[in-house]
C-alpha positions in Angstrom: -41.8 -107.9 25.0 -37.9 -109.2 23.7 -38.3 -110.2 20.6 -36.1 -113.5 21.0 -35.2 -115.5 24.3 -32.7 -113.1 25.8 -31.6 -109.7 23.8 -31.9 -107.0 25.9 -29.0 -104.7 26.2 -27.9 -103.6 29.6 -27.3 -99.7 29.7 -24.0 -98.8 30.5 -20.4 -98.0 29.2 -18.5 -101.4 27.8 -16.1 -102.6 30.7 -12.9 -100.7 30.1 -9.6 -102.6 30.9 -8.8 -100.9 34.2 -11.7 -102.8 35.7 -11.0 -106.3 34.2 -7.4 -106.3 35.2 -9.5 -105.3 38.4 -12.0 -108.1 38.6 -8.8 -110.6 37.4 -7.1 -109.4 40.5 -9.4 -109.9 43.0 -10.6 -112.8 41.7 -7.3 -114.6 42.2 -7.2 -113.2 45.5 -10.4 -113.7 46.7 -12.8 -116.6 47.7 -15.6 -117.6 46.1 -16.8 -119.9 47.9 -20.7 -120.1 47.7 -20.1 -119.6 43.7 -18.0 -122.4 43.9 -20.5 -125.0 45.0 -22.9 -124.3 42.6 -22.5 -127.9 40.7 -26.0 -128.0 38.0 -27.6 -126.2 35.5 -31.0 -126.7 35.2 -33.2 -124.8 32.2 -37.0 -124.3 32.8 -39.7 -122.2 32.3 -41.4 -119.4 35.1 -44.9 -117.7 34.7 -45.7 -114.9 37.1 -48.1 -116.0 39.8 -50.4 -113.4 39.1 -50.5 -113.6 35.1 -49.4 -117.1 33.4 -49.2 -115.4 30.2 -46.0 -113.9 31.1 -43.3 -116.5 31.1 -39.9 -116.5 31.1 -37.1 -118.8 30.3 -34.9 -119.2 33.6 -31.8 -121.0 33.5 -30.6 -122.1 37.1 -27.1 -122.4 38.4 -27.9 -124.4 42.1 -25.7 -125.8 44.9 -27.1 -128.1 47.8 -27.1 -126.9 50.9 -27.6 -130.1 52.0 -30.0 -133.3 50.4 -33.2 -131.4 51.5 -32.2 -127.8 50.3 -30.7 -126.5 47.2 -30.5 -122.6 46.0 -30.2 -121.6 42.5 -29.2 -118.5 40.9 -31.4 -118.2 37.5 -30.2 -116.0 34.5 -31.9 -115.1 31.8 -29.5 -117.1 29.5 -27.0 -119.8 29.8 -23.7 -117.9 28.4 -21.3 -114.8 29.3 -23.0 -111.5 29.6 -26.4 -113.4 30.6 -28.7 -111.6 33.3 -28.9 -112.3 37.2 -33.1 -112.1 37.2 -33.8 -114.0 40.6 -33.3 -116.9 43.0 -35.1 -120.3 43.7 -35.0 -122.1 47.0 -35.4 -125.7 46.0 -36.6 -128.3 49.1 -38.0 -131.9 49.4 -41.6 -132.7 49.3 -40.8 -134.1 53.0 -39.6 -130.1 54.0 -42.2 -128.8 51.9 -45.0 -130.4 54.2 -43.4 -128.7 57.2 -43.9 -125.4 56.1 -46.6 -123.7 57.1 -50.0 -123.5 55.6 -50.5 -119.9 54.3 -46.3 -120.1 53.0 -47.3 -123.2 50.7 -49.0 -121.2 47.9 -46.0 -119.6 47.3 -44.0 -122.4 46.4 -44.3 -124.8 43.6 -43.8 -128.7 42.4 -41.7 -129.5 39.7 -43.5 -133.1 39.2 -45.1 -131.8 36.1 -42.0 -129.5 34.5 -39.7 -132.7 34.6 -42.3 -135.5 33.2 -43.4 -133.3 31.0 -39.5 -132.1 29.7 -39.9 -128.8 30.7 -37.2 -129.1 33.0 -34.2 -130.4 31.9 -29.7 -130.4 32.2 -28.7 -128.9 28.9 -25.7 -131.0 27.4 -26.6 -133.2 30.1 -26.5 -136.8 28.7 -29.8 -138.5 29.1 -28.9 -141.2 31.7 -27.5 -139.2 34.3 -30.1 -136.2 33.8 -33.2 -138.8 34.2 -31.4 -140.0 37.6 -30.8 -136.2 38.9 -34.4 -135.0 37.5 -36.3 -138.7 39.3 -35.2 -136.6 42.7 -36.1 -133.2 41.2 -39.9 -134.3 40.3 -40.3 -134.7 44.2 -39.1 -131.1 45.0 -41.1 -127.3 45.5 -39.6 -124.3 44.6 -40.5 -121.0 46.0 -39.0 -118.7 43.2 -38.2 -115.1 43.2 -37.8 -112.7 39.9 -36.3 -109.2 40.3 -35.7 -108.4 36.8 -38.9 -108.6 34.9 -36.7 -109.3 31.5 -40.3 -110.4 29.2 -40.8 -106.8 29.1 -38.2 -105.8 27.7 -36.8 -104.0 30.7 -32.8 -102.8 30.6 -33.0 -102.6 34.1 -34.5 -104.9 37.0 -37.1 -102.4 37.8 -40.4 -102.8 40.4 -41.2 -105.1 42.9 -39.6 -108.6 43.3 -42.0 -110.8 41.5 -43.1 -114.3 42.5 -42.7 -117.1 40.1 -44.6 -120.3 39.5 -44.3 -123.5 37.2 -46.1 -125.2 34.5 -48.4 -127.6 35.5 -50.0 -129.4 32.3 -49.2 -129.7 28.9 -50.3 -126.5 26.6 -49.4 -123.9 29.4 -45.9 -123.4 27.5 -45.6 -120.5 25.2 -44.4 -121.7 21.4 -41.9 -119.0 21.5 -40.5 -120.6 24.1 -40.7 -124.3 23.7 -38.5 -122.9 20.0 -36.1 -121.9 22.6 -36.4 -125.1 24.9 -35.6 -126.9 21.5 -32.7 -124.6 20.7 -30.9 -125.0 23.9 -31.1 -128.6 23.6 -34.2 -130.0 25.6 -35.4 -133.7 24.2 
């Protein structure tokens, strides 16, 4: 297991200069549209749904699609060089009862992970995050993991994994309610 939030190094020769004059081209040339609508970032905690004792900090980068849906991108860590380790579809408690009964248990509520401050906007000040996080309590995520970074792993290696959220107080690792604290949770 890392021995701190995110420390893993990424195999792999340092990015030379060719390829970031490269990436600065084409990026100036280029649309990025779906990137660009990503609007929140939104720090919480995953355990794997077949072992809780394996949990990861997940920081999510989301854009609405529309009120009901919102995507997420989650990195292992909230600055440059940080990991791409899955996605989470994000939908309203009203979609959510749509879906059909054998999908459900692979989605999960956030009620808990927001009242309980598990789930928070870092640098977010608090009266702006408590009206964004009052309409996240009443959303499921169905999460996704395809780098299992807890082991330690340089590489996303194995099957996609799926994720789930706390759901009570004392489920939380202290490793990583230290980390919470460190990236600024209340």
């Amino acid at each position: 297991m890392a021995a701190s939030c995110h420390d893993v190094d990424v195999p792999g020769k340092p990015t030379e200069t060719g390829t970031a004059l490269l990436e600065t081209a084409t990026g100036a040339i280029q649309g990025f549209a779906p990137i660009n609508q990503i609007h929140q970032h939104l720090c919480a905690f995953h355990f794997y749904g077949d072992d809780m004792t394996r949990q990861v900090e997940a920081h999510h980068f989301c854009a609405h699609l529309n009120e009901d849906v919102r995507q997420c991108l989650i990195f292992d860590g909230p600055e440059a060089g940080a990991r791409l380790i899955g996605l989470e579809y994000i939908v309203t408690e009203e979609l959510f009862l749509t879906l059909p009964d054998e999908e459900k248990p692979l989605w999960h509520t956030h009620e808990f992970e927001v009242k309980g401050g598990v789930l928070f906007m870092p640098g977010v000040p608090g009266v702006v995050e408590r009206r964004d996080l009052e309409q996240v309590a009443r959303t499921y995520g169905k999460t996704v993991h395809f780098w299992q970074v807890d082991r330690g792993d340089a590489l996303p290696l194995g099957l996609p994994q799926i994720m789930m959220a706390l759901t009570r107080e004392g489920q939380l690792r202290q490793d990583l309610a230290d980390c919470m604290r460190a990236a600024g949770s209340p």
